[in-house]
N, C-alpha and C positions, 0 to 999 in steps of 0.2 A: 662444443663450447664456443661461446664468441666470443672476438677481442676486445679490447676495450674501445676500440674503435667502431666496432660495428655495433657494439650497444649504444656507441654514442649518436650514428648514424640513422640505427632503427630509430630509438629515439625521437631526432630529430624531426624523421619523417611522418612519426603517426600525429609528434604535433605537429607540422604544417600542415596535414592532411586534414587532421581535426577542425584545424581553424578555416581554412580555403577551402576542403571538398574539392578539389583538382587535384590529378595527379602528378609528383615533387619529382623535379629532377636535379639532376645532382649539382648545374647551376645555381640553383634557388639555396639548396641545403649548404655549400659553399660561403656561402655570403650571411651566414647566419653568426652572430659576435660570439658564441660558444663553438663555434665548429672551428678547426684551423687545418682543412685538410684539403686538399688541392681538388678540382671537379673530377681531373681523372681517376683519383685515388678514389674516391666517395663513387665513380661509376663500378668501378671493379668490387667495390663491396655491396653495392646497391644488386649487382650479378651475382653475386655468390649469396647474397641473406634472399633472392628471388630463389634462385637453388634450392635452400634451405626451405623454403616454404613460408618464411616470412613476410616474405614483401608478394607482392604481384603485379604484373603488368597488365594494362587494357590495350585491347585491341587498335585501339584508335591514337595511343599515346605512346610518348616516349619513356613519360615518366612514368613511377613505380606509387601503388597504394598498400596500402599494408593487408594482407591476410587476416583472416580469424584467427589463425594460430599467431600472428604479429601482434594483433591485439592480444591476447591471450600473456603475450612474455609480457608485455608492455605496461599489463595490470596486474600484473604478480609479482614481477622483477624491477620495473623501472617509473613506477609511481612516486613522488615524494610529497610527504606529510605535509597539507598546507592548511590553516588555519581561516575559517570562516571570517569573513570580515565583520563589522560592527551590524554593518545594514543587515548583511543575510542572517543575522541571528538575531535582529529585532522584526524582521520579518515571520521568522519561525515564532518567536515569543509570541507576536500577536494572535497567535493562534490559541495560545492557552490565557490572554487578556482576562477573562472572568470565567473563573471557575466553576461557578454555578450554572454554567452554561450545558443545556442538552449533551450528551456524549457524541451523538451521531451528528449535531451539528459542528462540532468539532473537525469530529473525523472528515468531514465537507469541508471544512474550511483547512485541514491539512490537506486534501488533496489538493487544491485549487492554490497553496502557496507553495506548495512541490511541481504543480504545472509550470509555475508566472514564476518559481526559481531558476528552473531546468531548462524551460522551453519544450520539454516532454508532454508524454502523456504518463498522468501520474496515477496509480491508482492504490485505493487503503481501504486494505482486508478487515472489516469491523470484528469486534470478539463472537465466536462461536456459539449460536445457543445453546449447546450439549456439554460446554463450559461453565455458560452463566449459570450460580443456581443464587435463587431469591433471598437478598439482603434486605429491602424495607418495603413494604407497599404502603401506597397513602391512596385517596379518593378525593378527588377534587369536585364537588355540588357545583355543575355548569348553569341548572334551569332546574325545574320541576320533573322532567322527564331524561335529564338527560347530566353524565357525569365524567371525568376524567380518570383512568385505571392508571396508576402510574408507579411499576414497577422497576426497581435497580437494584444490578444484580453485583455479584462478587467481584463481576469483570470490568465493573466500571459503566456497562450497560442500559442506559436508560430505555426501558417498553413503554409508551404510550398507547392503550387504549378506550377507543372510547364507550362506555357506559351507558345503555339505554335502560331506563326506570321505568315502572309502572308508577299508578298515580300512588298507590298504595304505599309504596317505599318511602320511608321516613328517614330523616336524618342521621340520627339515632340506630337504626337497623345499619346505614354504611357506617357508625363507628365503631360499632358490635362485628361486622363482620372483619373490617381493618386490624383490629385488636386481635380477633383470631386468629388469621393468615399472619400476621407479623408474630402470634405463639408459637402457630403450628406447623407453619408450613417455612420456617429459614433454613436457607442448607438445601431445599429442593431444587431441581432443573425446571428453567421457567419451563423449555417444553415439554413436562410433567405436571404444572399445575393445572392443568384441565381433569386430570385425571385424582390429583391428590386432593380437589377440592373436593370431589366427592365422596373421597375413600377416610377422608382424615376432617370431615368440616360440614357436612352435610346434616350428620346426626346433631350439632350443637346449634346449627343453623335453626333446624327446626324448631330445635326447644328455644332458641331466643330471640328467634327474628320474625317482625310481625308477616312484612311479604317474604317467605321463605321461599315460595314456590317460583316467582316472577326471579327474583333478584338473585337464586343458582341458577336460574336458564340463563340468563342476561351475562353472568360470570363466566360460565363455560361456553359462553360465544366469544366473549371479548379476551379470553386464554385460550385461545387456538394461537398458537405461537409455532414457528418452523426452527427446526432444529439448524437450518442453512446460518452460514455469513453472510453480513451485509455488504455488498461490494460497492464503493462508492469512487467514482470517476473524475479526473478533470483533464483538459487539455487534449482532448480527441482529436482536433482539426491541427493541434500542433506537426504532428508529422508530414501534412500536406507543404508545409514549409520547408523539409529537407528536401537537398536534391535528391538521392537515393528513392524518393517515393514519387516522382513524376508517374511513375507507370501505374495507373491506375489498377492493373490486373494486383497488383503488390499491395496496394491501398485495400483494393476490394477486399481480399484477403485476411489481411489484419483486422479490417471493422467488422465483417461477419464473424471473424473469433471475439473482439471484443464486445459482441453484445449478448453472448452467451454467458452471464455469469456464474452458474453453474461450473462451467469449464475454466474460467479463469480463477472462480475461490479451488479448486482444486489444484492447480496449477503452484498456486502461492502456497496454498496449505500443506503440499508436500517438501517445498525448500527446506534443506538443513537450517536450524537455529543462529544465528548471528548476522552478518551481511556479507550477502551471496552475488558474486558478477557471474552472468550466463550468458557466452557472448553465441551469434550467431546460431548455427547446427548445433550448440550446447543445450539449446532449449528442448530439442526434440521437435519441432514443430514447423510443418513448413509454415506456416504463418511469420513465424519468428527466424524465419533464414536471413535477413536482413537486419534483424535486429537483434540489441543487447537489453539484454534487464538485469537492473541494479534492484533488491531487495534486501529487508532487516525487519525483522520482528520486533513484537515490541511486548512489555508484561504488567503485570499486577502483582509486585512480589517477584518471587520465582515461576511463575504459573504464565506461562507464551497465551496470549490471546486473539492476537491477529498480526498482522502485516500490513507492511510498507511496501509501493515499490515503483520504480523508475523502465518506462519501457521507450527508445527510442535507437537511433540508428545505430549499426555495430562502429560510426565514424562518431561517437557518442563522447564529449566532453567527461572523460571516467573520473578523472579526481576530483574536480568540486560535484559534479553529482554525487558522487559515494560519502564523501564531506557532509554535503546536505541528508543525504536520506538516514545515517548513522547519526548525525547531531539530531533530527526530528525524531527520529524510534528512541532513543536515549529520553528525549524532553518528555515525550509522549509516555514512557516506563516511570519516570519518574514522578508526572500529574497524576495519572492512574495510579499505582502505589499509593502518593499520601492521600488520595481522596477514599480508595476503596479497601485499604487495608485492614 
């Protein structure tokens, strides 16, 4: 158990460390207007929390940086509750500015003000196809041969595809067929309508629609849909800015995992529900040895549909990140809801 001196001391140290990235000697922590402890007393406990496993020393220094197990107390035990400012929460708002907006441009444009928040690399887990199942469809008439498919599902998720017509298709046949799908087919997984159009929409098709033939082939090209998540990115080249990532073997590292996203929606998609800090070796990954990820879900109702999430160094500014990523999965739970309820 530690005294209350050395909690004050750890403390101290992971903020200084957070803010400088050099390693705090007991000098520096001394001199700080909440510390009142003498350098020699802060060196004896700076040796005993290095003991403990808390702090560490480098090779080349005197001073001491904090452990993964230091980060670790320091975000479980010694966090305090601090309040978004005005600006960073009219930064978030502008994200949800017009609500009529595409859902995936959203989600871009949440990632991209969780980057320019953070200074991270931010990325947002889109809703799950094998989630979404078909809440409206509409047909937008682009040209003579050509039309807009545009699908939204329970999860908030707008499909955009596009629609090739023969000359034969008439206007009239895409209101007939919109009419149907929006009877027959709500409540389906968009990646089943390829298959439901034919099983549940085929037989009415025929009887009512003059190009039958052209205008189901054209449908079941443009509903080939993946059951995957969308994984959308911003602030890649951020981590080239910490010191911890000079060494490009570390960098190379981390971008070849980030451009697998397969492996990253799997990654996020298995985090427990709420918001998750994984610092260093918590991740499981040597990619992630150096780094923490802050993560929070976000939903439609009660119904989890994708993720949020903050990846950068384990010397990682925790409180207003964790601040920011729980205020934005909240705001984002709450658009979603009343839009798609």
């Amino acid at each position: 158990m530690l005294t209350e001196r050395q909690l004050s001391i750890l403390h101290a140290i992971v903020d200084e460390y957070i803010r400088s990235a050099e390693p705090i000697g007991s000098r520096s922590i001394s001199k700080r207007h909440d510390i009142s402890f003498s350098p020699a007393t802060i060196r004896n406990d700076m040796s005993d929390l290095e003991e403990l496993g808390f702090l560490e020393k480098p090779h080349s220094s005197a001073g001491r940086i904090p452990s993964q197990k230091g980060y670790r107390f320091y975000v479980d035990h010694l966090l305090m509750p601090r309040r978004l400012t005005m600006k960073e929460k009219e930064s978030i708002q502008s994200v949800f500015s017009t609500q009529a907006q595409e859902l995936e441009e959203m989600f871009k444009q949440s990632a991209r003000v969780l980057s320019e928040m953070t200074s991270y690399i931010s990325i947002v887990l889109g809703p799950e196809m094998e989630d979404a199942r078909l809440r409206s469809v509409q047909i937008v008439p682009l040209s003579s041969d050509k039309a807009i498919l545009i699908l939204v599902s329970s999860t908030g998720h707008v499909e955009n595809q596009m629609l090739h017509l023969s000359e034969h298709v008439q206007p009239a046949d895409l209101e007939r067929v919109v009419n149907m799908m929006n009877q027959r087919l709500m409540g389906i997984p968009l990646y089943k309508l390829q298959t439901a159009i034919q099983t549940e929409l085929a037989h009415l098709m025929r009887q009512h629609v003059t190009a039958y033939d052209s205008l189901l082939e054209s449908l079941q090209i443009s509903l080939s849909i993946e059951r995957s998540h969308k994984v959308f990115y911003s602030g890649k080249t951020n981590i080239l800015n910490q010191p911890e990532f000079r060494d490009l073997d570390k960098v190379r590292l981390l971008y070849n995992f980030l451009e697998e996203d397969q492996t990253i929606h799997k990654l996020l998609s298995t985090q427990s529900s709420g918001l998750q800090v994984k610092i260093g070796h918590e991740n499981k990954l040597e990619a992630f040895d150096d780094c923490s990820m802050i993560t929070a879900d976000y939903s439609v109702g009660d119904q989890h549909v994708g993720t949020i999430g903050i990846i950068g160094p384990t010397r990682m500014e925790y409180q207003r990140v964790i601040n920011v990523v729980d205020y934005l999965s909240k705001d984002l739970t709450k658009l979603l809801t009343s839009l798609y309820r």
